[in-house]
C-alpha positions in Angstrom: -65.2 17.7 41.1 -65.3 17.2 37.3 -61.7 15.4 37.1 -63.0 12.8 40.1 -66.5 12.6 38.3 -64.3 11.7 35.1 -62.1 8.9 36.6 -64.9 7.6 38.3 -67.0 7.1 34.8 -63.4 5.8 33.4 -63.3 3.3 36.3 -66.8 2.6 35.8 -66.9 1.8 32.4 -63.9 -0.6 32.0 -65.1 -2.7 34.6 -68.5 -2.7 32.8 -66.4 -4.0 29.8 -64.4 -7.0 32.0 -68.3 -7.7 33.0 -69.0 -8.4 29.5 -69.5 -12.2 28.1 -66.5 -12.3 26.1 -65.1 -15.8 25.1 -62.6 -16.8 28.0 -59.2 -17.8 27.6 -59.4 -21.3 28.6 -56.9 -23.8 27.9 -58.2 -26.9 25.9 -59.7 -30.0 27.1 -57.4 -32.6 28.4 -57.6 -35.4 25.5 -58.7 -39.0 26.7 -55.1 -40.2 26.2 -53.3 -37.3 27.8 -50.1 -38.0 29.9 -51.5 -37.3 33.3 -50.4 -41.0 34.2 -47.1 -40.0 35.1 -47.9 -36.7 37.8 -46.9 -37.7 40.8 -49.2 -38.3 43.5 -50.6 -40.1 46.9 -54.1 -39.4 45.4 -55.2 -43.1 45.3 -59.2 -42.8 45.8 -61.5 -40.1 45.6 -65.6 -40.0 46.3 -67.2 -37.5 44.2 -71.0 -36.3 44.3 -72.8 -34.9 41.2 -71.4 -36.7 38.3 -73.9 -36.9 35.8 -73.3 -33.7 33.9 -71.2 -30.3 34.1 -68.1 -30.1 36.1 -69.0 -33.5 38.2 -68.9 -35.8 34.7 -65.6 -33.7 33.6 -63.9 -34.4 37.1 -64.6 -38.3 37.5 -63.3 -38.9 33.8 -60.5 -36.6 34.5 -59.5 -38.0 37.7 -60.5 -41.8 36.3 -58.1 -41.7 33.5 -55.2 -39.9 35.9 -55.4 -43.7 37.4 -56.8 -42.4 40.4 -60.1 -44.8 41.8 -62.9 -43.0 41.9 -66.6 -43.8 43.7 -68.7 -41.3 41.4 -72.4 -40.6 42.6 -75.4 -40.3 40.3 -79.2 -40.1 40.9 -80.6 -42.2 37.7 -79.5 -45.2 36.6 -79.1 -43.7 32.9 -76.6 -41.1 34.2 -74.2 -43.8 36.0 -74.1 -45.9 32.8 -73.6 -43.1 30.7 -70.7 -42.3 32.9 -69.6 -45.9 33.3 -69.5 -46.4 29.3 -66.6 -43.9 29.2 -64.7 -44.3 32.1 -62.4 -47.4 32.9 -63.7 -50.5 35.0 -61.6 -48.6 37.8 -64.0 -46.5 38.3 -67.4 -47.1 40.6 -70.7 -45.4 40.1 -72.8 -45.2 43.5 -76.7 -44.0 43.4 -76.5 -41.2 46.0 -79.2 -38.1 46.7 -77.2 -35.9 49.3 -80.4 -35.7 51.0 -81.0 -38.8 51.7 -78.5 -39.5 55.1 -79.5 -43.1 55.2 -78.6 -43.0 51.3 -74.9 -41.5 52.6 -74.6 -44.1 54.9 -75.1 -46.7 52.7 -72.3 -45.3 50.4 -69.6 -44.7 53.2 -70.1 -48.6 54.0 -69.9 -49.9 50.6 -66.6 -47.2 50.2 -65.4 -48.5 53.4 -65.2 -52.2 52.3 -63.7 -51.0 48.9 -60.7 -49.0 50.8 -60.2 -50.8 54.0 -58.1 -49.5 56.6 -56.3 -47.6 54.1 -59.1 -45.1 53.9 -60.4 -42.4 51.8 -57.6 -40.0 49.8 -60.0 -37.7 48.9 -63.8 -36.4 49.1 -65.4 -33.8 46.4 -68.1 -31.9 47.0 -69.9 -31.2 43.9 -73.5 -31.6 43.7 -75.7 -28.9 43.3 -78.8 -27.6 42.2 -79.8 -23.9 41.1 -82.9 -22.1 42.0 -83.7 -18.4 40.5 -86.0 -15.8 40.6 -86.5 -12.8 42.4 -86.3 -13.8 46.6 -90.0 -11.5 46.8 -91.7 -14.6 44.8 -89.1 -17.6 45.7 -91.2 -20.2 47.0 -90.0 -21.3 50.9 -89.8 -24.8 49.4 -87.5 -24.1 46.6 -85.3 -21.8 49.2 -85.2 -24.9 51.6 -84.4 -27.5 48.5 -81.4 -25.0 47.7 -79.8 -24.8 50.7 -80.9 -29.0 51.7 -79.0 -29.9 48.6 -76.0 -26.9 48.5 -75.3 -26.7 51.9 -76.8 -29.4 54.5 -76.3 -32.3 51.8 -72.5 -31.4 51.5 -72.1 -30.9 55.7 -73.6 -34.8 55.3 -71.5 -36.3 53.0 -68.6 -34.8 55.1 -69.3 -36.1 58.4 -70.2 -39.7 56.6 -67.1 -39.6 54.8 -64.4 -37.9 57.8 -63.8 -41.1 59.4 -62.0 -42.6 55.9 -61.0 -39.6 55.1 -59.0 -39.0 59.0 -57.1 -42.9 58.5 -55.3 -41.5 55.2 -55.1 -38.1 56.0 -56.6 -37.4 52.9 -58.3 -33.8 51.7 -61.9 -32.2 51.1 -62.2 -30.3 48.0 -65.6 -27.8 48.1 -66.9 -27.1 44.7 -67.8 -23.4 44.7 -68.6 -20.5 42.8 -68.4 -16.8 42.0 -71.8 -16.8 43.1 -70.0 -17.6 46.7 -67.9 -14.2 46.0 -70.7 -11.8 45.1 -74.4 -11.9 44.7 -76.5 -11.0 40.7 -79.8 -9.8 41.4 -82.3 -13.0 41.2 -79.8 -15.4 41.8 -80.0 -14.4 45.7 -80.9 -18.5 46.8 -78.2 -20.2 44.7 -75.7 -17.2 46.0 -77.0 -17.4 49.7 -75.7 -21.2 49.8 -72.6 -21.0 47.8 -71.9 -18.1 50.7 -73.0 -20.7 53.3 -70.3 -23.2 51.3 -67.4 -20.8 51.8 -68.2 -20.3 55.6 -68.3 -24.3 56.1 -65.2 -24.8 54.0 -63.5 -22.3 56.2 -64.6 -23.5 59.8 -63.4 -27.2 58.4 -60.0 -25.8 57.4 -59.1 -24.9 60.5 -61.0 -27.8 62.7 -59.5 -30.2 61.0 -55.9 -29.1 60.3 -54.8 -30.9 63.5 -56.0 -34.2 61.9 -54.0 -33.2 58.7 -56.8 -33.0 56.7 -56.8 -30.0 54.2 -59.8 -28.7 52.9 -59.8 -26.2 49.9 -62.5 -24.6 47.6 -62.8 -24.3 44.2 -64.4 -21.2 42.8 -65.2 -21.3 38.9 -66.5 -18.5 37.0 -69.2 -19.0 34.1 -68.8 -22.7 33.0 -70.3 -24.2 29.6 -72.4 -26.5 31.9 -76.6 -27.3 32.0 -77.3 -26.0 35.8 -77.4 -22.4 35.0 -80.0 -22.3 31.9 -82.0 -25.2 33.9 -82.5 -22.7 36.8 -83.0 -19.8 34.1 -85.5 -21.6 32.2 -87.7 -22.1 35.1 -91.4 -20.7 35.0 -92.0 -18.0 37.3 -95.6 -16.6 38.1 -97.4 -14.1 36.6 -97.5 -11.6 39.5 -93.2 -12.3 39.9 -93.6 -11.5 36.0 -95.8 -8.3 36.3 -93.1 -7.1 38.7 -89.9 -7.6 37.4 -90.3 -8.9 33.6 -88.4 -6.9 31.9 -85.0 -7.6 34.4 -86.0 -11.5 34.6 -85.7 -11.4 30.9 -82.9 -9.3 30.7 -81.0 -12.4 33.3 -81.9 -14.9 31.2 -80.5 -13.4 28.0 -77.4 -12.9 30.1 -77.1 -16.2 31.8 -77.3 -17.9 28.1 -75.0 -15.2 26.9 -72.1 -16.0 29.5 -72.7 -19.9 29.6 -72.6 -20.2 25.9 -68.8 -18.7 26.5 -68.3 -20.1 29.7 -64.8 -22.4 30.2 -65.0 -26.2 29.6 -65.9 -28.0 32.7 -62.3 -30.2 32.2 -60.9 -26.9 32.8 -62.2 -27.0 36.4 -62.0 -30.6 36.2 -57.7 -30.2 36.5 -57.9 -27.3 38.6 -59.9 -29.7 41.1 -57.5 -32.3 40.0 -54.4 -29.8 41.5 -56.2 -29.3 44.3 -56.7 -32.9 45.4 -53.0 -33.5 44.3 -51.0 -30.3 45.5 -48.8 -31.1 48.0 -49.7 -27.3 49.6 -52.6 -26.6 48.0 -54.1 -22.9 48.1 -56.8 -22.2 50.3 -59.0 -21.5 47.2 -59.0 -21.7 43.4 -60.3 -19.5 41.1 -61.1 -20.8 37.2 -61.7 -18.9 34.8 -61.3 -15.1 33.7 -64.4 -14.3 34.7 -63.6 -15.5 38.4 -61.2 -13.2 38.3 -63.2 -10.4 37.4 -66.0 -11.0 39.7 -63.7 -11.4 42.8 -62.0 -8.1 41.8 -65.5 -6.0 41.5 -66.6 -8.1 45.2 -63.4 -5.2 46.4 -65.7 -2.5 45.0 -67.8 -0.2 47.2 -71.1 -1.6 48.0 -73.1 0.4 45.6 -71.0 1.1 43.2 -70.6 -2.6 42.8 -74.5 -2.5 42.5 -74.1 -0.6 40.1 -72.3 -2.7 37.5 -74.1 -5.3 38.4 -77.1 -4.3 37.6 -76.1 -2.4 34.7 -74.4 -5.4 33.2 -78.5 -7.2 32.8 -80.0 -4.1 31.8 -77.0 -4.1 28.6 -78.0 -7.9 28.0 
């Protein structure tokens, strides 16, 4: 019993240490003037949602200056022209809340007169919004905002977008997350609809591989983006407080630790960039090390995975 007791706290304790923010391995940003022109690809037009910061703003640029045209959405008018000031007069920025399905509509008609009959190469998925906080004091509003924007939003902007999308045979890439993989304690809303993602992406893999339309996800690790220490920094009441203070606070120091180390969002940016241009592409992408790590303790026994988890906040 001792020798299993031992490999077990071996076992135990490197994966503890792969938990741990360490700086990842991530190649460097692609330079403004990089050669992408000359990859080879179909890719000719490309609607993405959730530009203004983060992994959105890193993939429009990206995908801009690869010559590819791209309709980027933003929600304030400061956000599109600080995305318009660096990208080429190729690209388009469209005003779009996910929520909004008039709002969607409007967008596939003003893409549809851009592209004609050609139609749409490809769609991205990316906006997103995180809500934290233990689920005992998660307000029913905030849980329906979540899911309205991470999971109902993208199924709209889908079905808006098919139509274009079915004339070029083009592809649907689902920006993901870890979070989709395996759940941290307080991050149970955010998780729940990057779960839901993974289920949609699935069921539209295989509906609409007779129309030739591939659909992959893309599932980064921690990235140096604002959405995580927004939801972090939110205020959360006094009795949620009383409760669990001590692990809330515990989170937070952990969520600034691992996005402070987190991989550039340009890093994601080309691996969403391979999956929109691959002429197989995977199923699924993971970015980043700690990706890598979190889908390998999601094989773990249940509460043994528990275990690091939770472990991993109270060492933060």
């Amino acid at each position: 019993m001792r020798s299993m007791e031992k490999v077990e706290a071996a076992r135990t304790a490197w994966l503890f240490r792969l938990l741990s923010p360490v700086e990842d391995n991530h190649p460097k940003p692609v330079p403004a003037k990089a050669g992408i022109q000359n990859l080879k690809s179909k890719m000719q037009s490309v609607f993405i949602t959730g530009t203004s910061t983060g992994i959105g703003y890193a993939t429009a640029l990206y995908l801009d200056r690869s010559g590819i045209r791209v309709f980027a959405t933003v929600r304030r008018e400061e956000d599109g022209k600080a995305l318009a000031a660096k990208a080429s007069p190729l690209l388009r920025v469209l005003y779009l809340d996910v929520t909004h399905t008039d709002a969607i509509g409007r967008a596939a008609v003003e893409v549809e007169a851009a592209v004609g009959e050609t139609g749409l190469d490809g769609l991205v998925n990316n906006a997103g919004v995180v809500e934290t906080g233990p689920l005992e004091f998660v307000s029913l509003d905030a849980l329906r905002r979540q899911l309205e924007v991470n999971v109902t939003g993208q199924v709209a902007v889908t079905q808006a977008f098919l139509p274009l999308l079915r004339r070029a045979r083009g592809r649907i890439v689902n920006i993901g997350s870890v979070g989709g993989l395996n759940v941290l304690p307080f991050a149970g809303a955010y998780c729940a609809s990057k779960f839901a993602l993974e289920a949609i992406t699935d069921a539209l893999r295989m509906e609409l591989k007779a129309s030739g339309i591939e659909v992959v996800i893309v599932e980064p690790g921690s990235v140096a983006t604002p959405i995580w220490t927004k939801g972090a920094g939110k205020i959360l009441s006094e009795d949620a407080m009383a409760v669990y203070g001590a692990s809330i606070r515990a989170m937070k120091k952990a969520v600034e630790a691992t996005a402070s180390q987190g991989i550039p969002p340009e890093v994601v940016a080309r691996v969403i960039h391979k999956a929109l241009t691959a002429r197989r592409p995977k199923t699924r992408y993971l970015v980043g090390r700690m990706a890598y790590v979190r889908a390998l303790v999601q094989k773990l026994p249940d509460r043994l995975r528990d275990k690091l988890l939770l472990r991993r906040l109270t060492k933060a």
